[in-house]
C-alpha positions in Angstrom: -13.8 -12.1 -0.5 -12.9 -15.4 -1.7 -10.2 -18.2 -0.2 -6.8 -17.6 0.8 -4.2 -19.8 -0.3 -2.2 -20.3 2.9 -1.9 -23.9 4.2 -3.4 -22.8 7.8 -5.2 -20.6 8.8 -4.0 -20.9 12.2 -0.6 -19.4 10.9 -2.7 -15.7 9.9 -1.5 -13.9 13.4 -1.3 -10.0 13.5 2.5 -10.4 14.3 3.0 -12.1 11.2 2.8 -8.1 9.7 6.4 -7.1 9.9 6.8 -3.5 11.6 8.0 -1.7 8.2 4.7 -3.2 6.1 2.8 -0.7 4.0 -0.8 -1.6 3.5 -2.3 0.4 1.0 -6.0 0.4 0.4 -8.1 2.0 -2.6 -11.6 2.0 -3.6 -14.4 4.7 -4.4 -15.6 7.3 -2.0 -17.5 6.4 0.5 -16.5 2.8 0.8 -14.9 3.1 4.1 -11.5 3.6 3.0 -10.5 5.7 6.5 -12.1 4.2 8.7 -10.8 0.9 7.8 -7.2 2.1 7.5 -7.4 3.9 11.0 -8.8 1.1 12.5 -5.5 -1.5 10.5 -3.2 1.6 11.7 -4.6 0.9 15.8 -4.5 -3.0 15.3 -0.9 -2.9 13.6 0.4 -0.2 15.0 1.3 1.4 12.0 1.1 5.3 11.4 -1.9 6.1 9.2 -1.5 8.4 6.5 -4.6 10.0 4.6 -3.7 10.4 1.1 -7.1 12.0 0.4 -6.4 14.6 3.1 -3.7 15.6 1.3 -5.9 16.8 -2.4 -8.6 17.7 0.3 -6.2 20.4 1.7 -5.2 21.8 -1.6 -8.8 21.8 -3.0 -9.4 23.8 0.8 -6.8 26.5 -0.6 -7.4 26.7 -3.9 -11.9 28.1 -3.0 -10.5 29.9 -0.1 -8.6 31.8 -2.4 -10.5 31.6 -5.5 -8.2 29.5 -7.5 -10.1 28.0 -10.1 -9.7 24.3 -9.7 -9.8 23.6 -13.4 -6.5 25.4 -14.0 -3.7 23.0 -13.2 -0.9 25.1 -13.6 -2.8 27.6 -10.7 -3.3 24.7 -8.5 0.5 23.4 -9.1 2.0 26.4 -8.0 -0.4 26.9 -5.2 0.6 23.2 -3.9 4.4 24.0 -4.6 4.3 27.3 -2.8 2.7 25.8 0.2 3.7 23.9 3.0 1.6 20.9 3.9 1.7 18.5 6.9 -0.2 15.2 7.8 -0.1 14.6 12.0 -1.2 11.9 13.9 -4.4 12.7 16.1 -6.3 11.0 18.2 -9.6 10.2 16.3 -8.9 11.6 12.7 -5.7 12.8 11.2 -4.4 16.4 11.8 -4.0 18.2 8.6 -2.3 21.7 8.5 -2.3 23.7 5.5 1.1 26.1 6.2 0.8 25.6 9.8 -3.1 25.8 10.0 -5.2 23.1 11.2 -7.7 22.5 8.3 -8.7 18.7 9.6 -12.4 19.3 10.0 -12.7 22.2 7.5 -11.6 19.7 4.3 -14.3 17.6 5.1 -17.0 19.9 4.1 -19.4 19.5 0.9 -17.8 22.2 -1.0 -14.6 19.9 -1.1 -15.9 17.3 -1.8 -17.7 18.3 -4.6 -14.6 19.5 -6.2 -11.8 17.2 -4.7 -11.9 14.9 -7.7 -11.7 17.4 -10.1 -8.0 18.9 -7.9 -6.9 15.4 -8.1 -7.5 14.9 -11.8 -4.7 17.4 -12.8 -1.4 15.0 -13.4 0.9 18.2 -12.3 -1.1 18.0 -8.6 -0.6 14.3 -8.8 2.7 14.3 -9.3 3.3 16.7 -6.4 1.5 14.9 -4.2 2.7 10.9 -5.5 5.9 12.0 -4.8 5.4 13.4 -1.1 3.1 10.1 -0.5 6.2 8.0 -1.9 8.5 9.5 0.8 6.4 9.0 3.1 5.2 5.0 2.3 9.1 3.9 1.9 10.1 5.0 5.7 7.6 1.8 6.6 5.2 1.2 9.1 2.1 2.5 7.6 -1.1 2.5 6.5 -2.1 4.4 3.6 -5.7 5.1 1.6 -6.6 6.4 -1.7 -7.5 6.1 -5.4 -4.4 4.6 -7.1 -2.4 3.7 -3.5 -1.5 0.2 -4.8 -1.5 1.0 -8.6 0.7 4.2 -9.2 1.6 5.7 -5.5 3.5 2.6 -3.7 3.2 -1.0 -6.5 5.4 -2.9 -4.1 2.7 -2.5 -0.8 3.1 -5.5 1.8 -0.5 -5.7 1.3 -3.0 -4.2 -1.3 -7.0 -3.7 -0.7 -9.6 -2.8 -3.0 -12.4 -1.5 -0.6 -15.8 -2.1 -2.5 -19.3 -1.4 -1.8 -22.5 -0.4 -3.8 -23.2 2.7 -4.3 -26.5 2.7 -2.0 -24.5 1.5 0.7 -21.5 4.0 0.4 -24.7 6.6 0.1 -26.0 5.5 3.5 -22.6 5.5 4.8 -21.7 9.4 4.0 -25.3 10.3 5.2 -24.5 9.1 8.6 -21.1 10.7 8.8 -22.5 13.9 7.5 -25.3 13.7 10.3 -22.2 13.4 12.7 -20.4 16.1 11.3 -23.6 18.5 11.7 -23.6 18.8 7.6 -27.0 19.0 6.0 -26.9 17.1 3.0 -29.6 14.9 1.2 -29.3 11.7 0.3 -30.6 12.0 -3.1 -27.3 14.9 -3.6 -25.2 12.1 -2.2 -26.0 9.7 -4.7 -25.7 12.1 -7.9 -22.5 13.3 -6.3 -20.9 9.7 -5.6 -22.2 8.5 -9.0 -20.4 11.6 -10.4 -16.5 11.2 -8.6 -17.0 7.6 -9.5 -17.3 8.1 -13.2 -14.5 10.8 -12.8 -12.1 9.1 -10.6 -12.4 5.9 -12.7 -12.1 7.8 -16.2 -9.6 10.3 -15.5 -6.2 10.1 -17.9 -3.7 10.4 -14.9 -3.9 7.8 -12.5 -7.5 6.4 -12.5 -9.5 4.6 -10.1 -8.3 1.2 -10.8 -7.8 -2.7 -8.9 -4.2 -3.2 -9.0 -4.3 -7.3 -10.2 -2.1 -7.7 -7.2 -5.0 -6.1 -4.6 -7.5 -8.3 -2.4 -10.9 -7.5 -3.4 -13.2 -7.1 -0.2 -16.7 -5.9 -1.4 -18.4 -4.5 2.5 -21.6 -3.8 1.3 -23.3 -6.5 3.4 -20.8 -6.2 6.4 -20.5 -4.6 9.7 -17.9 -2.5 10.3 -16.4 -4.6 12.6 -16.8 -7.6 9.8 -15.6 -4.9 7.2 -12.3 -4.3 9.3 -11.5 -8.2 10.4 -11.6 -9.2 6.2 -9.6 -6.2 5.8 -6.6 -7.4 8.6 -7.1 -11.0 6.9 -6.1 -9.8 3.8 -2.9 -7.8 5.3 -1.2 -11.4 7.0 -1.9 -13.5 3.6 1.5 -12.2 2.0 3.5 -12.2 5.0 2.5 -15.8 5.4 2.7 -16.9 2.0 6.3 -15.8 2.6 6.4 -17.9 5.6 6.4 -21.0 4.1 8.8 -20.6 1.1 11.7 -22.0 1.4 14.9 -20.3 2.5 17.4 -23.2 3.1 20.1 -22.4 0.1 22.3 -25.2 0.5 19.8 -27.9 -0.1 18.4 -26.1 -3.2 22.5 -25.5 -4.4 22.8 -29.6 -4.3 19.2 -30.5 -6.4 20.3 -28.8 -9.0 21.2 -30.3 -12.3 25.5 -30.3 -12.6 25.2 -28.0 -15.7 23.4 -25.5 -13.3 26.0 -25.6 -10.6 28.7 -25.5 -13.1 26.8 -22.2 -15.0 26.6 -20.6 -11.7 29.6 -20.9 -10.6 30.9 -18.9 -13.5 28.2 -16.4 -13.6 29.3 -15.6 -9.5 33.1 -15.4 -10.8 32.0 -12.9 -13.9 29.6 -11.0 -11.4 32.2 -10.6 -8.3 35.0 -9.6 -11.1 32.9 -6.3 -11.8 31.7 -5.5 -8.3 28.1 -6.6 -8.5 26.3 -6.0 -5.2 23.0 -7.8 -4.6 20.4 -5.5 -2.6 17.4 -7.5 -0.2 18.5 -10.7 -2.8 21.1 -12.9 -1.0 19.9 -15.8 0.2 16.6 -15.0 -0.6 13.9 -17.2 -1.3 11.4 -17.4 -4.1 8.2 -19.6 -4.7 8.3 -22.4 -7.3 6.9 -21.9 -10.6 7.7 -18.0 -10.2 7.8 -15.3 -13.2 11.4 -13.5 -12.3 10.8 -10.7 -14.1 14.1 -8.1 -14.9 14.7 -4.9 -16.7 16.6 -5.0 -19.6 19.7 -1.8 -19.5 22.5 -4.0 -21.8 24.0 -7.6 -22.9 25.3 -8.3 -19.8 22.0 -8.5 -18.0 21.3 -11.8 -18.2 24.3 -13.5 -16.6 24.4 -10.5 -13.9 20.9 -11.2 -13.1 21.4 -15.3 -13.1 24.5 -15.4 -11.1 22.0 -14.2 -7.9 19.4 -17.0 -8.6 20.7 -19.7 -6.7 18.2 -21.8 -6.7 15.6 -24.4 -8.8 15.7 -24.8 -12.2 15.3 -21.6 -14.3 13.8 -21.3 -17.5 15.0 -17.8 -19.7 13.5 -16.3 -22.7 15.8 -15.2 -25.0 15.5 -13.5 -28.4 16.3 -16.0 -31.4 18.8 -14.1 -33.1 21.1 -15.3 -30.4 19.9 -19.0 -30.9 21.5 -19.0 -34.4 25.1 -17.6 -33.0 27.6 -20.3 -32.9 28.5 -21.4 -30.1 25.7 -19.5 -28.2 22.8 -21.4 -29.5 24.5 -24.5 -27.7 25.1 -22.5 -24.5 21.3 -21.2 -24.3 19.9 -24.5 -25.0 22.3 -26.1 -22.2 20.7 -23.8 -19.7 17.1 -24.8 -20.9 16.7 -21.0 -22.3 13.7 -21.2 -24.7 14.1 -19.0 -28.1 11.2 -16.1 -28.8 10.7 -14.4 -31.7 10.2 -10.7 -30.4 7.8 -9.5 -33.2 4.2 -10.8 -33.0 3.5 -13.5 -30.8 5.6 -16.7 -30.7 2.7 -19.4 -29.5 5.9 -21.8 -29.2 8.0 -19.8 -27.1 4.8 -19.3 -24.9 3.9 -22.4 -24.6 7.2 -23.6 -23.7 7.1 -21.2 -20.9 3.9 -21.8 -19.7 4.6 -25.5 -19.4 7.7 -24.8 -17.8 6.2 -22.2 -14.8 3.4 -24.8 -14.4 5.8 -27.6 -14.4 7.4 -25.9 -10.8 10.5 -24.3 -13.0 10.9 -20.8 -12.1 11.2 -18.5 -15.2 13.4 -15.5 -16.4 12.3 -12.8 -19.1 13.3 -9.3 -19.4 9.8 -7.9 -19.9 10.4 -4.6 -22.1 11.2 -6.8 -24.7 14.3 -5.2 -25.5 16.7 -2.8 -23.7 15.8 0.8 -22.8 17.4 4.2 -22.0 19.2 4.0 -18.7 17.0 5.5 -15.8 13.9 5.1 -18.0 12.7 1.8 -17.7 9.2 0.4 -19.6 7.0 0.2 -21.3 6.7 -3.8 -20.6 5.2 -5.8 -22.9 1.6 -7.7 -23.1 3.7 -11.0 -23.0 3.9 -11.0 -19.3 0.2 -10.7 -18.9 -0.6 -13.2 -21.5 1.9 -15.3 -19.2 -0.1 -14.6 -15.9 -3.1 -15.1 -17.3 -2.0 -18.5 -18.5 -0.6 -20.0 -15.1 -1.1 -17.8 -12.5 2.5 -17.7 -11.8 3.4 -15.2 -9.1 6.1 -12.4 -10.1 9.4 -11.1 -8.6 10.2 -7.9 -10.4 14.0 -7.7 -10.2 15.8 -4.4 -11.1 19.7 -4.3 -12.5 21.4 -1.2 -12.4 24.9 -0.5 -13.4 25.2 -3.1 -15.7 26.0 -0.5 -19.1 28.5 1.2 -16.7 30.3 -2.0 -15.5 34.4 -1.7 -14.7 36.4 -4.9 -13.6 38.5 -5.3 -10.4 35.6 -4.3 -8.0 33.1 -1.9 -9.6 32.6 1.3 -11.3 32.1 4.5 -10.6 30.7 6.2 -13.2 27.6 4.0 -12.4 27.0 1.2 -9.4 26.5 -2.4 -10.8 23.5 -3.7 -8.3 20.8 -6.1 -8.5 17.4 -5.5 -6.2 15.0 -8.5 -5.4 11.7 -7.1 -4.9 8.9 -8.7 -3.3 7.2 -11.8 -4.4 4.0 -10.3 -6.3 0.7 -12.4 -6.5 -2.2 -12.0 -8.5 -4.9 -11.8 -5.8 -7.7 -9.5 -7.5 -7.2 -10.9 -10.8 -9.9 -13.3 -10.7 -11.7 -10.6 -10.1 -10.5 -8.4 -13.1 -10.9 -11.4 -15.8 -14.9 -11.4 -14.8 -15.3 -8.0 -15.7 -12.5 -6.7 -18.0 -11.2 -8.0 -21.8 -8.1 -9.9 -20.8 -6.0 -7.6 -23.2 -6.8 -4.7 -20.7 -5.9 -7.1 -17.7 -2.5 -7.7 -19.6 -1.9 -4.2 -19.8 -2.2 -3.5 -15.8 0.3 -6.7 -15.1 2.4 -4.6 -17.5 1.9 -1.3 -16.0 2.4 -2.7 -12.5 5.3 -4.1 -13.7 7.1 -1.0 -14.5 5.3 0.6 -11.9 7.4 -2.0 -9.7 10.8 -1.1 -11.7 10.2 2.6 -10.5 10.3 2.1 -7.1 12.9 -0.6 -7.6 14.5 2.5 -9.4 13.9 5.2 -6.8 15.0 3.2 -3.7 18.1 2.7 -5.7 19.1 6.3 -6.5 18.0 7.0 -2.5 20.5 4.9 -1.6 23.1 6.3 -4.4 22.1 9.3 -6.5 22.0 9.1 -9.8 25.8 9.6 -11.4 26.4 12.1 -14.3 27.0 9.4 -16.7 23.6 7.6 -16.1 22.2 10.9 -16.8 24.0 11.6 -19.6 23.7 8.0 -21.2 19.8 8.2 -20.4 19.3 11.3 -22.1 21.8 10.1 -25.1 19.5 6.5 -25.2 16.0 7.7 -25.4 15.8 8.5 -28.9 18.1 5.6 -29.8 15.7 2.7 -27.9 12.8 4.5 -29.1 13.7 4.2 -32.7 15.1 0.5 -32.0 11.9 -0.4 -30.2 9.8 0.5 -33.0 11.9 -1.4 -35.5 11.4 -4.9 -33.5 7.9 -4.4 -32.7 6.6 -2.0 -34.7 5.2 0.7 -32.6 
C-alpha cells in the first residue's frame, strides 16, 4: 500500500475521522468492496450506504418485468417511476424496491450478470449519482462503488481503490455464493468478472477508474481482517495530514512581505464593499507549497479570490495580455504574479511555477484557462496536471460564485458573491497511475477531478441558495459566447 506521509504514526487514531466524513471506496467486483465498507461503517460509526444496491434493484425490476436492460430510456422511466430506499440492517443493508424488500433477491446471478450493463446507461447514472449525492453530503457515511470518489462525491474525506487479482476476487464470490446457497462454477465466475471488468472499466459514462486522489490497497494477499485495518489506515491519513497544518493566522499575517499586507488589505476593503461572504474559508489553513486552484466566472475573480488568502506568499498565473497594460504589468509583477501565454504551452511560465510550489510558495491559477458560462464550470485544462505531475503539490479547489452579479454596499441579489474553500486534495494513488497510464491521461483525471470538485463546490452552493433567475439567464446567454471565445484562445 505504500508509506503514509504523516509525521507519526502514533497520531493515526479512529477519532481523528470527524463524525460528518464520507469515505468512499471503489474497485472491481469482487474485491471486497462491502464487506470492507460495512466493516469502516461498524468501526466509525458511520451509516453505510450500498451504491451497488441501488443499480442491483433496478436491474431486479427491470427482468422481473421484462424490461430489456439495453434500452435506457425503458430503464430511466422505470427508475423515475419507482420509489427506492436503502435501510440500515443488521448484517447487510435492507433494500426495498417501492416498499418491497428485495435485499437478498438482488444478489442473485441473473443480476449480476446484467448489473453492469443497467449501470452503463448515463440516463440511470444520472438518476442514481444524484440520489447518492444527497445522500453522501448529509455526512457520516460510508459509501462503495465504481466511480464513488471519481464522479459520485470528488470531495470524499477519504478515497480507496479496493484491488485484488482476479483469481482472488474469483475465490472470494465462490465462497459467498456457497453461503448464499447459489450454485455457481468457478470457471463462470471468472469469465463473468473478466467480462464486468472490461465493461465497467470501458464504459463512456462514468468508468471504472482510480481517482489520483484515492489510496490504492491491493488485498489480494491479505486477510480480511488485514484487508479492513489498511483500509481504516488509509481513512485517518487526511484527517491527520490536516492535523498538523497550521491554523494560527496572526503569525502568518506578520511573515508576510509589507507589499502583501499592504495588497491584502485593499483586496479585504474591495471584497467587504460588495458583500463577499467566505464559506468553510475563514481562518482556514492550507499546506505550504499548495496548488489553490479557482474557477474563473469574470475580472473580478482574482482579487475576490486573494482577499481570503491570508496567508504565505502566493504565486498567480495570469494571462500576458494583462502584463503589457500600463500600470498593471507593474502591479502583477509586485505581487510576484508570473505571466502565461494561454495558447500552447508556456515552458517559462511553468517553470516559474513549479519552482515557486516547490520553493514552499503556495500558488493561484484559474484552471479553465479562461472564464466560463455562469453555473457551468470546466472543462479545466491539462496545465494543472502537467503542474502535479511536476511537484506533487497538493490542491485546494476553490469555487467563487457571484462575482459577474456583484452590487456595492453589501451584496447583490440578483446573484450571492461567495467564495467556498474546499478540502485540501492530495495525490495519493498517483504514483500508482504514472506506472501504468501515459501521463497525458493522468493529466486529464487531475482535470476532470478538478471540475468534478467545482460541481460539488457548485451544488452545495445552490443548496444553500438556489440558483437566481439571472444566473440562469446569464448561463444560458454565456454558453455559446465562452464556447466560441474558448476556441479562439486555445483552439479547440
Amino acid at each position: 500500500m505504500g508509506n503514509f506521509p504523516v509525521t507519526s504514526w502514533e497520531h493515526l487514531t479512529d477519532d481523528l475521522l470527524p463524525a460528518d466524513a464520507v469515505i468512499a471506496i471503489d474497485g472491481p467486483a469482487g474485491s471486497g468492496k462491502s464487506t470492507t465498507a460495512k466493516a469502516l461503517a461498524k468501526r466509525f460509526n458511520l451509516l453505510y450506504i450500498d451504491t451497488g444496491a441501488m443499480y442491483r434493484a433496478l436491474t431486479l425490476a427491470a427482468l422481473q418485468g421484462e424490461v430489456d436492460c439495453a434500452e435506457e430510456k425503458l430503464l430511466v422511466d422505470l427508475a423515475s417511476s419507482s420509489n427506492l430506499e436503502l435501510k440500515t440492517g443488521r448484517s447487510e443493508i435492507g433494500v426495498f424496491w417501492n416498499g418491497e424488500d428485495v435485499s437478498q433477491a438482488i444478489r442473485n446471478p441473473e443480476v449480476d450478470a446484467m448489473v453492469s450493463l443497467v449501470a452503463s446507461h448515463s440516463g440511470v447514472r444520472s438518476i442514481m449519482v444524484k440520489y447518492q449525492q444527497a445522500l453522501g453530503r448529509r455526512g457520516g457515511v460510508v459509501m462503495e462503488g465504481r466511480d464513488i470518489g471519481s464522479v459520485v462525491f470528488p470531495l470524499a474525506t477519504a478515497k480507496i481503490f479496493l484491488h485484488a487479482t482476479l483469481e482472488a476476487r474469483v475465490d472470494r464470490r465462490y465462497k459467498q455464493n456457497q453461503l448464499r446457497g447459489h450454485q455457481v462454477s468457478r470457471e463462470e465466475l471468472t469469465e463473468d468478472l473478466a467480462k464486468r471488468d472490461k465493461k465497467d472499466s470501458e464504459r463512456a459514462t462514468s468508468p471504472l477508474i482510480i481517482s489520483p486522489d484515492a489510496h490504492v490497497v491491493d488485498s489480494s494477499g491479505m486477510s480480511l481482517e488485514q484487508q479492513n485495518d489498511a483500509c481504516a489506515l488509509a481513512c485517518l491519513v487526511n484527517p491527520a495530514l490536516d492535523l498538523e497544518l497550521d491554523t494560527d493566522l496572526e503569525p502568518a499575517l506578520r511573515e508576510l512581505p509589507s507589499n502583501y499586507r499592504f495588497a491584502y488589505s485593499i483586496m479585504n476593503g474591495v471584497s467587504r464593499f460588495f458583500g463577499l461572504k467566505e464559506v468553510n474559508s475563514q481562518g482556514k489553513a492550507v499546506p505550504r507549497g499548495c496548488i489553490l486552484a479557482a474557477n474563473h466566472v469574470s475580472l473580478w475573480d482574482p482579487p475576490f479570490v486573494g482577499s481570503t488568502l491570508r496567508r504565505f506568499r502566493v504565486n498567480t498565473l495570469a494571462k500576458a495580455e494583462l502584463f503589457q497594460i500600463w500600470p498593471l504589468g507593474n502591479l502583477f509583477r509586485w505581487v510576484d504574479s508570473i505571466p502565461i501565454k494561454r495558447k500552447g504551452f508556456d515552458t517559462s511560465a511553468f517553470d516559474a511555477a513549479s519552482k515557486s510550489l516547490l520553493a514552499g510558495n503556495n500558488l493561484l491559477i484559474f484552471p479553465e484557462g479562461t472564464r466560463r458560462a455562469i453555473g457551468h464550470p470546466g472543462p479545466v485544462r491539462n496545465g494543472l496536471g502537467i503542474l502535479v505531475q511536476a511537484t506533487r503539490a497538493p490542491m485546494v479547489p476553490i469555487f467563487i460564485r457571484g462575482s459577474y452579479g456583484r452590487s456595492p454596499l453589501g451584496g447583490s441579489p440578483l446573484s450571492p458573491l461567495e467564495i467556498t474553500q474546499g478540502p485540501v486534495i492530495r495525490w495519493h494513488g498517483l504514483e500508482t497511475l504514472l506506472e501504468t497510464m501515459d501521463p497525458k491521461e493522468v493529466s486529464r483525471r487531475i482535470a476532470r477531478l478538478c471540475q468534478a470538485a467545482y460541481e460539488e463546490l457548485q451544488a452545495r452552493s445552490f443548496e444553500r441558495i438556489a440558483q437566481t433567475d439571472f444566473e440562469k439567464k446569464m448561463g444560458r446567454k454565456q454558453l455559446k459566447k465562452f464556447a466560441a471565445r474558448q476556441k479562439k484562445v486555445f483552439g479547440s
